[in-house]
PyMOL Python script that loads the backbone (N, CA, C, O; Angstrom):
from pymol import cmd

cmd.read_pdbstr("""\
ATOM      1  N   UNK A   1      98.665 114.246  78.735  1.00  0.00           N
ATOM      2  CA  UNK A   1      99.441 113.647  79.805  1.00  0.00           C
ATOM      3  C   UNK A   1      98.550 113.494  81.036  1.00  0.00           C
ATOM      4  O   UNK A   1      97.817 114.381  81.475  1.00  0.00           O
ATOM      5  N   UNK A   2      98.748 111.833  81.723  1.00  0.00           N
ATOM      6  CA  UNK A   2      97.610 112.095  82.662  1.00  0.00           C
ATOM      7  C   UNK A   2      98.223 112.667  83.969  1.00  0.00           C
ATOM      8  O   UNK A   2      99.350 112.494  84.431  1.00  0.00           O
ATOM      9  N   UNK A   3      96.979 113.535  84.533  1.00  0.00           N
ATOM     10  CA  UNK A   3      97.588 113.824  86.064  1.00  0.00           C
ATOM     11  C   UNK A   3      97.908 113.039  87.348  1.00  0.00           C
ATOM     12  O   UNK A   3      98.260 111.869  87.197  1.00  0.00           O
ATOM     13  N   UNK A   4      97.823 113.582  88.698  1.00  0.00           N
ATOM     14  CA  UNK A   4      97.813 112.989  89.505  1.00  0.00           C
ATOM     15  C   UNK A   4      96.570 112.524  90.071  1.00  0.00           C
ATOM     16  O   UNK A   4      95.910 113.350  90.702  1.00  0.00           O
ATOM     17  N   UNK A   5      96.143 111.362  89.956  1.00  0.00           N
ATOM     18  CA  UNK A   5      95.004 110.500  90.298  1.00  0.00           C
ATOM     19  C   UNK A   5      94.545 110.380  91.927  1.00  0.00           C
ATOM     20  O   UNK A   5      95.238 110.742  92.877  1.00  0.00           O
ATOM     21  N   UNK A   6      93.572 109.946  91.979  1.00  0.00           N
ATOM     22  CA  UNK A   6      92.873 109.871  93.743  1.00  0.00           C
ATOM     23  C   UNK A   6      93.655 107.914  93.864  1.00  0.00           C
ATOM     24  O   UNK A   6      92.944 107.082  93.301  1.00  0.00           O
ATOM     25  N   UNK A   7      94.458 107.573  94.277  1.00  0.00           N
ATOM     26  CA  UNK A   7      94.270 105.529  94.576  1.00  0.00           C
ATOM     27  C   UNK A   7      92.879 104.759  94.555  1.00  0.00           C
ATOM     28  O   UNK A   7      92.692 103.703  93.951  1.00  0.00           O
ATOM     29  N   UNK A   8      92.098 105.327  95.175  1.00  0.00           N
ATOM     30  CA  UNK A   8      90.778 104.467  95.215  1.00  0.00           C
ATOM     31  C   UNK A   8      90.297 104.165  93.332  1.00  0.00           C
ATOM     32  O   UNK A   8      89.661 103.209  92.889  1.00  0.00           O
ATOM     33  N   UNK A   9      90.744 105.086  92.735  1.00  0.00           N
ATOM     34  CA  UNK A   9      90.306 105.221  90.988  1.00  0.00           C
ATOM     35  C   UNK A   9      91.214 104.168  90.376  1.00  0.00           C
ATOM     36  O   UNK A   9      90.756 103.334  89.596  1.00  0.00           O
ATOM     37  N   UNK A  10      92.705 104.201  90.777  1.00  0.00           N
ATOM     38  CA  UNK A  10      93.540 103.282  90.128  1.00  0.00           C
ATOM     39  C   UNK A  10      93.219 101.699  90.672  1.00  0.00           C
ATOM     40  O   UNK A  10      93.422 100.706  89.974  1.00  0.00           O
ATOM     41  N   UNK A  11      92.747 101.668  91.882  1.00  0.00           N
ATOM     42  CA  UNK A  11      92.688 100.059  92.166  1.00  0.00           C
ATOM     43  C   UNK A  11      91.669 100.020  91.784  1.00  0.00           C
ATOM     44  O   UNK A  11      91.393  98.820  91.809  1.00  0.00           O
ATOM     45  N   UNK A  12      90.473 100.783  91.250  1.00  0.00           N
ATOM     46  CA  UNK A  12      88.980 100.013  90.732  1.00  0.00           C
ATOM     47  C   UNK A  12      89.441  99.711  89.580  1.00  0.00           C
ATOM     48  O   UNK A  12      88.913  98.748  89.023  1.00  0.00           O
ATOM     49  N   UNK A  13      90.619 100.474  88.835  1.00  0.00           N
ATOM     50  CA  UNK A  13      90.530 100.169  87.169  1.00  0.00           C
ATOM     51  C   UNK A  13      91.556  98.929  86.929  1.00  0.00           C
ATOM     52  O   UNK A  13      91.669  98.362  85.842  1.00  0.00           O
ATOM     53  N   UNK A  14      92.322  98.572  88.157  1.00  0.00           N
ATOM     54  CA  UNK A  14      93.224  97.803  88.061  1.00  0.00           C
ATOM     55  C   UNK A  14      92.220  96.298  88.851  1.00  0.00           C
ATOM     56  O   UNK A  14      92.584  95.165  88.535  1.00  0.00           O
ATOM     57  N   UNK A  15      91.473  96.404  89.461  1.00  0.00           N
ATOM     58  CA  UNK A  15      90.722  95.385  89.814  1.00  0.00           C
ATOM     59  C   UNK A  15      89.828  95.019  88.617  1.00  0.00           C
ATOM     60  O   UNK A  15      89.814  93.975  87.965  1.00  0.00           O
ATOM     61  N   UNK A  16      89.105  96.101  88.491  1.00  0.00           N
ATOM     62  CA  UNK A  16      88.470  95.618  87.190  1.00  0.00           C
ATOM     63  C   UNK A  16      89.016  95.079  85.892  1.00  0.00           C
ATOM     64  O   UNK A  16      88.350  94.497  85.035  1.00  0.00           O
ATOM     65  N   UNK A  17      90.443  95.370  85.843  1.00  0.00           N
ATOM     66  CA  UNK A  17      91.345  94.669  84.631  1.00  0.00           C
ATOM     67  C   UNK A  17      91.722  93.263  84.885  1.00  0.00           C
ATOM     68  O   UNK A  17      92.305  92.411  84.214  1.00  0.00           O
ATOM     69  N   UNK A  18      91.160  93.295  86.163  1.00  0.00           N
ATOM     70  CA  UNK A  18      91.972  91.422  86.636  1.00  0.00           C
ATOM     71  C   UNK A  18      92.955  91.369  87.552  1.00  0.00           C
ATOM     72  O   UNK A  18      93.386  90.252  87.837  1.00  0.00           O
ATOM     73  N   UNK A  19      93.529  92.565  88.218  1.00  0.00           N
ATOM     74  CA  UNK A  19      94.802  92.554  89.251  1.00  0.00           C
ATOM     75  C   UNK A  19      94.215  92.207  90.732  1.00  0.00           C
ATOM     76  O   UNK A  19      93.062  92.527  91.023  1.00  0.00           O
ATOM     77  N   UNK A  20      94.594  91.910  91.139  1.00  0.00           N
ATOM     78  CA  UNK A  20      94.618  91.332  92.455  1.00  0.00           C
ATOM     79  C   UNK A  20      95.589  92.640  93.325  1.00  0.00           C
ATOM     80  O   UNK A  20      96.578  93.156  92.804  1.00  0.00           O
ATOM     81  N   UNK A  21      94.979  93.085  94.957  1.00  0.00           N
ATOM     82  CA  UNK A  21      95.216  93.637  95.519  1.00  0.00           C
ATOM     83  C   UNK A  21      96.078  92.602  96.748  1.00  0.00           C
ATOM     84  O   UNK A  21      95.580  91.717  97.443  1.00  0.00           O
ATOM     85  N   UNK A  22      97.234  92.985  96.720  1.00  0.00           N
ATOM     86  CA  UNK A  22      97.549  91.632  97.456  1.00  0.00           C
ATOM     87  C   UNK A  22      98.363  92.465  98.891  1.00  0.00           C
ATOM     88  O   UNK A  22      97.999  92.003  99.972  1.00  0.00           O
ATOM     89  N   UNK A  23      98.965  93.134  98.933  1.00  0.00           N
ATOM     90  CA  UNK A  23      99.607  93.755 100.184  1.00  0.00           C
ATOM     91  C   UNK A  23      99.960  95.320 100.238  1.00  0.00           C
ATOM     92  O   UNK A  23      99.962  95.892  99.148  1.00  0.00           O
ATOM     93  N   UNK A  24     100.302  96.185 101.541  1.00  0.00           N
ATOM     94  CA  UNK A  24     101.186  97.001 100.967  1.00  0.00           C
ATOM     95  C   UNK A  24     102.422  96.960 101.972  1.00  0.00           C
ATOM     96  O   UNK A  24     102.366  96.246 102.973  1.00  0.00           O
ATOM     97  N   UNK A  25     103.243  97.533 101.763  1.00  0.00           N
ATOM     98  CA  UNK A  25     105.027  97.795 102.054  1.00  0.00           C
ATOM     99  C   UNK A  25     105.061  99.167 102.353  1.00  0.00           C
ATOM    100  O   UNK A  25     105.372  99.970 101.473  1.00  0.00           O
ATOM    101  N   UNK A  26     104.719  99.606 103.728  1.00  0.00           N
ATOM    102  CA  UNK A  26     105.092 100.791 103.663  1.00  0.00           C
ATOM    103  C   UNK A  26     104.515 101.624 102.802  1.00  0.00           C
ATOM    104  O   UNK A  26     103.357 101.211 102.737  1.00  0.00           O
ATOM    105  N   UNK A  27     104.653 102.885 101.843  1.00  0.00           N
ATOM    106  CA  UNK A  27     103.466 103.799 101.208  1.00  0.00           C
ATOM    107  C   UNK A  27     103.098 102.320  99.757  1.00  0.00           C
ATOM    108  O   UNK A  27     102.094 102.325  99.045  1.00  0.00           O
ATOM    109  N   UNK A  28     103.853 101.598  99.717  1.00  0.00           N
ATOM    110  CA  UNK A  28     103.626 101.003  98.465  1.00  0.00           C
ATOM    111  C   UNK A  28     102.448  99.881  98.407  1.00  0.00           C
ATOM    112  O   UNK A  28     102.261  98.967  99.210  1.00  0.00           O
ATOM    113  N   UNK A  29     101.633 100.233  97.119  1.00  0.00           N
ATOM    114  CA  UNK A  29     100.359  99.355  97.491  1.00  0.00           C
ATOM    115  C   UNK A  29     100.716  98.117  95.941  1.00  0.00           C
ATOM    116  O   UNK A  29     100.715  98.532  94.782  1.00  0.00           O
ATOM    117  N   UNK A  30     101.001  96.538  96.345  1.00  0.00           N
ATOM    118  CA  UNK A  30     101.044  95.351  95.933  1.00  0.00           C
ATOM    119  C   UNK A  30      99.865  94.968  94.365  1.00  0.00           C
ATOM    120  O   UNK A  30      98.845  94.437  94.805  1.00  0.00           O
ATOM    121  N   UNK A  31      99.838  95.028  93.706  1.00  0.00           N
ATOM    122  CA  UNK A  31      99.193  94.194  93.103  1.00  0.00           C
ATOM    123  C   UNK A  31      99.716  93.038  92.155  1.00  0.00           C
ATOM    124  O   UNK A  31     100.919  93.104  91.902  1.00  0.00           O
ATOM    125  N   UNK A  32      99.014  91.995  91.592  1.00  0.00           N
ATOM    126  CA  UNK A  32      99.311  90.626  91.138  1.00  0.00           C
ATOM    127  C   UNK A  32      98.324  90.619  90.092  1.00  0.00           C
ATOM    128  O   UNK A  32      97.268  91.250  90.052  1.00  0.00           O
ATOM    129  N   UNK A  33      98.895  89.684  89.107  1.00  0.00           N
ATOM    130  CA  UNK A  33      97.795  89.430  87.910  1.00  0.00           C
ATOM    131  C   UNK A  33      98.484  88.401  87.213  1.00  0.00           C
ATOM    132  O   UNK A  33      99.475  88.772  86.584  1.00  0.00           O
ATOM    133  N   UNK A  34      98.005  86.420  87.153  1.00  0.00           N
ATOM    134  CA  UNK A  34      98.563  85.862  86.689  1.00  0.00           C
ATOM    135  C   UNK A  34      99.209  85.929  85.038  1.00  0.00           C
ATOM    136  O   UNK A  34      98.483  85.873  84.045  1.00  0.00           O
ATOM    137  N   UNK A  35     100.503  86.042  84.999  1.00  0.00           N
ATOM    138  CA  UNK A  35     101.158  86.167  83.654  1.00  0.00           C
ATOM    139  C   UNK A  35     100.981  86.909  83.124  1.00  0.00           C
ATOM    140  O   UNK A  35     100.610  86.999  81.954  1.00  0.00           O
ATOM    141  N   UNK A  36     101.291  87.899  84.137  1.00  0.00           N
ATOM    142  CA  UNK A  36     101.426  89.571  84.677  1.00  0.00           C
ATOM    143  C   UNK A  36     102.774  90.075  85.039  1.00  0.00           C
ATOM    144  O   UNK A  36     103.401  89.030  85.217  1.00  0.00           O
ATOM    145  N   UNK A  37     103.373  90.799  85.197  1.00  0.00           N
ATOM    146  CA  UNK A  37     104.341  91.461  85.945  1.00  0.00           C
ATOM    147  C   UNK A  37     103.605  92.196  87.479  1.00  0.00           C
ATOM    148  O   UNK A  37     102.574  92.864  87.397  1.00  0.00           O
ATOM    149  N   UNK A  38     104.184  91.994  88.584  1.00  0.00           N
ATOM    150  CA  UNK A  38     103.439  92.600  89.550  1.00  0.00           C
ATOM    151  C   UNK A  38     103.985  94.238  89.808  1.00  0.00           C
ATOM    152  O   UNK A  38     105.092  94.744  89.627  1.00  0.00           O
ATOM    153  N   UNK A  39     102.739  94.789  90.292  1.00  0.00           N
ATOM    154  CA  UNK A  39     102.621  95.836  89.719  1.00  0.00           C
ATOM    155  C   UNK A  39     102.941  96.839  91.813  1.00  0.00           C
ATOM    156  O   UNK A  39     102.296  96.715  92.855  1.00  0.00           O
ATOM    157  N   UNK A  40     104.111  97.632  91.496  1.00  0.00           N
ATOM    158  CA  UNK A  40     104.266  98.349  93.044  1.00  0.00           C
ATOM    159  C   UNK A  40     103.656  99.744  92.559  1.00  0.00           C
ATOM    160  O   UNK A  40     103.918 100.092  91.408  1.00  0.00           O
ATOM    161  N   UNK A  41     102.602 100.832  93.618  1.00  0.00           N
ATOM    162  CA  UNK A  41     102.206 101.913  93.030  1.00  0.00           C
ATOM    163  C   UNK A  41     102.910 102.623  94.716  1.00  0.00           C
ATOM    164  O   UNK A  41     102.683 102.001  95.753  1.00  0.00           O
ATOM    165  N   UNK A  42     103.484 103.537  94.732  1.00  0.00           N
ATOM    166  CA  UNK A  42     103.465 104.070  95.748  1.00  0.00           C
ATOM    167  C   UNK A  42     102.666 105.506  95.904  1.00  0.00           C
ATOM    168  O   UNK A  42     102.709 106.437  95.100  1.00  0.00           O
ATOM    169  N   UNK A  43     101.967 105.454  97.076  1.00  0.00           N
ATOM    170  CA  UNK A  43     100.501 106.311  97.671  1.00  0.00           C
ATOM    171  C   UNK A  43     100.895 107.178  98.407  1.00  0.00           C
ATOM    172  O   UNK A  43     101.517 106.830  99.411  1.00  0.00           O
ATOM    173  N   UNK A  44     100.691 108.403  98.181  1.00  0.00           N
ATOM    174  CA  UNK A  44     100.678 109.404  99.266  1.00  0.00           C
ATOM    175  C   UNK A  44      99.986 110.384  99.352  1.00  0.00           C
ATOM    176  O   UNK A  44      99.728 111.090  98.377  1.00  0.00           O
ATOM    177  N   UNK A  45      99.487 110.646 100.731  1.00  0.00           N
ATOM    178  CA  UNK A  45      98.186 111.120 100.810  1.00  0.00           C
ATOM    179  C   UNK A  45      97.255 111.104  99.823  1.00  0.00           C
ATOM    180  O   UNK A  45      96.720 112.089  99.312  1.00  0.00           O
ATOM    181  N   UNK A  46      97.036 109.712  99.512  1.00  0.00           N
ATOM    182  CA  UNK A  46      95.595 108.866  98.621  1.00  0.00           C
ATOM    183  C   UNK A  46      96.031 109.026  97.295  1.00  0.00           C
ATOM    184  O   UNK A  46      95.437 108.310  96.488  1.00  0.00           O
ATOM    185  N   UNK A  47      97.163 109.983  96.710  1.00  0.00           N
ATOM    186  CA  UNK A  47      97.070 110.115  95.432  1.00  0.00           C
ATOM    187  C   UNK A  47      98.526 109.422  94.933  1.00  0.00           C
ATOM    188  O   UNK A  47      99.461 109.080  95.657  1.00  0.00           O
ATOM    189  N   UNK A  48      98.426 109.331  93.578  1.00  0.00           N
ATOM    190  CA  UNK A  48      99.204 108.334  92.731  1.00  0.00           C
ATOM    191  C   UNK A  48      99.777 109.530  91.551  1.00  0.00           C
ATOM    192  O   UNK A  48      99.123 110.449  91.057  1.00  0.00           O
ATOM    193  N   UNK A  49     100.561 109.330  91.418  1.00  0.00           N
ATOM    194  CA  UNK A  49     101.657 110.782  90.583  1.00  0.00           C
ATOM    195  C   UNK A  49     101.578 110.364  89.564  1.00  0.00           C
ATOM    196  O   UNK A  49     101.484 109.143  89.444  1.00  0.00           O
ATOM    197  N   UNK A  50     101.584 111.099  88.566  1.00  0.00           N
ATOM    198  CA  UNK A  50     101.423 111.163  87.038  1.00  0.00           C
ATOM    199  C   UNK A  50     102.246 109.590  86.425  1.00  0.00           C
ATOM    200  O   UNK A  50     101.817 108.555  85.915  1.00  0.00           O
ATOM    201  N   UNK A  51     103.483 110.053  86.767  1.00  0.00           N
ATOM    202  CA  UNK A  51     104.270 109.088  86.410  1.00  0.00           C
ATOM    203  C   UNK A  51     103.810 107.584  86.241  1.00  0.00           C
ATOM    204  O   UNK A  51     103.872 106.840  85.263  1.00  0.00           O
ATOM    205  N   UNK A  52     103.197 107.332  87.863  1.00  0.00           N
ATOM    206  CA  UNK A  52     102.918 105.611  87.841  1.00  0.00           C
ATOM    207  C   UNK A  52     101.512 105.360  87.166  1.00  0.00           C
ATOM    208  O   UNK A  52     101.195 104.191  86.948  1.00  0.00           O
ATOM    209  N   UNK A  53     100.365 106.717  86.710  1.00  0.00           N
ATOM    210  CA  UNK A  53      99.402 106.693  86.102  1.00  0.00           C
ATOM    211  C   UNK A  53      99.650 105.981  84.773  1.00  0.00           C
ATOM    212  O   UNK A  53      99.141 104.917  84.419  1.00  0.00           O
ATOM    213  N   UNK A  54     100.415 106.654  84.175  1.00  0.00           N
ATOM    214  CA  UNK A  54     100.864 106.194  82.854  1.00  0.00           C
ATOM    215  C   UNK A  54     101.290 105.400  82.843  1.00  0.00           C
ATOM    216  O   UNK A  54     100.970 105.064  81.703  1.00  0.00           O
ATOM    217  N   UNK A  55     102.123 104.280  83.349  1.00  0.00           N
ATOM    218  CA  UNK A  55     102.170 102.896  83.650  1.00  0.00           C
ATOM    219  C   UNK A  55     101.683 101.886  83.978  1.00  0.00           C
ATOM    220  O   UNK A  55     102.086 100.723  83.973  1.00  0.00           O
ATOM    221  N   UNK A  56     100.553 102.476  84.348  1.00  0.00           N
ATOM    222  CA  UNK A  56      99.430 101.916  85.147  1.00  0.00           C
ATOM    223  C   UNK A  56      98.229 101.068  83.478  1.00  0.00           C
ATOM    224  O   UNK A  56      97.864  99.993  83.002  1.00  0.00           O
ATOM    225  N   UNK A  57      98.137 102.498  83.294  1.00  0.00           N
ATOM    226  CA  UNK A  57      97.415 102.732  82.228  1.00  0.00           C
ATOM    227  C   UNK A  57      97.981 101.611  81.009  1.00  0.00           C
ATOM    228  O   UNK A  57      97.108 101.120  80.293  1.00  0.00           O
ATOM    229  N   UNK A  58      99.370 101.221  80.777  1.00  0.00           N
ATOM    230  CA  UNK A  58      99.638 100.878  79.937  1.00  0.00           C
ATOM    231  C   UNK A  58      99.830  99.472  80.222  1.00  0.00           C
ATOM    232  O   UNK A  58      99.874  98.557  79.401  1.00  0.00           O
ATOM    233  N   UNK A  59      99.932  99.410  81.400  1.00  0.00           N
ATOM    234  CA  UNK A  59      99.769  97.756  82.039  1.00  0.00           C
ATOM    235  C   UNK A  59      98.066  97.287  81.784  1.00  0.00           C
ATOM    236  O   UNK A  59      97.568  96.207  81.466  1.00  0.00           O
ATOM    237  N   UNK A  60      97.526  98.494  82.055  1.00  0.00           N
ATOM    238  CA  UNK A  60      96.000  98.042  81.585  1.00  0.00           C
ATOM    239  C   UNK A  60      95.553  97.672  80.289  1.00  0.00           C
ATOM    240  O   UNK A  60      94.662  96.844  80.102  1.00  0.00           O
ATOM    241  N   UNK A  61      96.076  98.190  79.519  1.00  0.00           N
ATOM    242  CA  UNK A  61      96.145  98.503  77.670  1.00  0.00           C
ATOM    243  C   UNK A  61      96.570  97.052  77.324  1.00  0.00           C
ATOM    244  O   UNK A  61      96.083  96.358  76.432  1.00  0.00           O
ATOM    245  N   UNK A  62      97.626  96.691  78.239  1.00  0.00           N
ATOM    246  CA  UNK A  62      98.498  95.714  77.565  1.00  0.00           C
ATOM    247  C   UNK A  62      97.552  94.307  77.857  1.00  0.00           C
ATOM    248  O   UNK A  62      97.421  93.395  77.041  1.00  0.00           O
ATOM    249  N   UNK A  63      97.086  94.344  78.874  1.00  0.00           N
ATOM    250  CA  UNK A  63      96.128  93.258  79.328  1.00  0.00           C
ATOM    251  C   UNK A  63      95.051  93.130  78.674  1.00  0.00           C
ATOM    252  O   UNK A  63      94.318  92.320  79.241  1.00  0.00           O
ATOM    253  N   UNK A  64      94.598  93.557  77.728  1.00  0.00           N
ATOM    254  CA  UNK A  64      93.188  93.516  77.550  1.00  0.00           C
ATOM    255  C   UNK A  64      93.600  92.423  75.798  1.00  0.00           C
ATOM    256  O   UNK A  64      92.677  92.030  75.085  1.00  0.00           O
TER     257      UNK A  64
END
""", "prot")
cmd.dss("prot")
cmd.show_as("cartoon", "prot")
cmd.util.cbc("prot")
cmd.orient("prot")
């Protein structure tokens, strides 16, 4: 099960998959990826909770 991650790690792996960093909302940081689902991660104090890791991860999986 993955842990709680640093943000700077999830947007390199999500940039490097092709997502686009497009805004944030308050703690929530935006990304985009054409014929994609857009992707909300919410950040606090720099880190990203298990939960949206694994979603993250599988949005990455699914893209490739």
């Amino acid at each position: 099960m993955p842990s709680e991650k640093p943000f700077r790690e999830i947007r390199k792996a999500l940039e490097s998959a092709g997502w686009v960093f497009m805004r944030v909302t308050g703690s929530h940081h935006i990304f985009t990826r054409p014929g994609h689902q857009t992707i909300s991660i919410p950040v606090h104090a720099g880190k990203v909770k298990p939960r949206y890791v694994r979603i993250i991860e599988k949005e990455i999986k699914a893209a490739d």
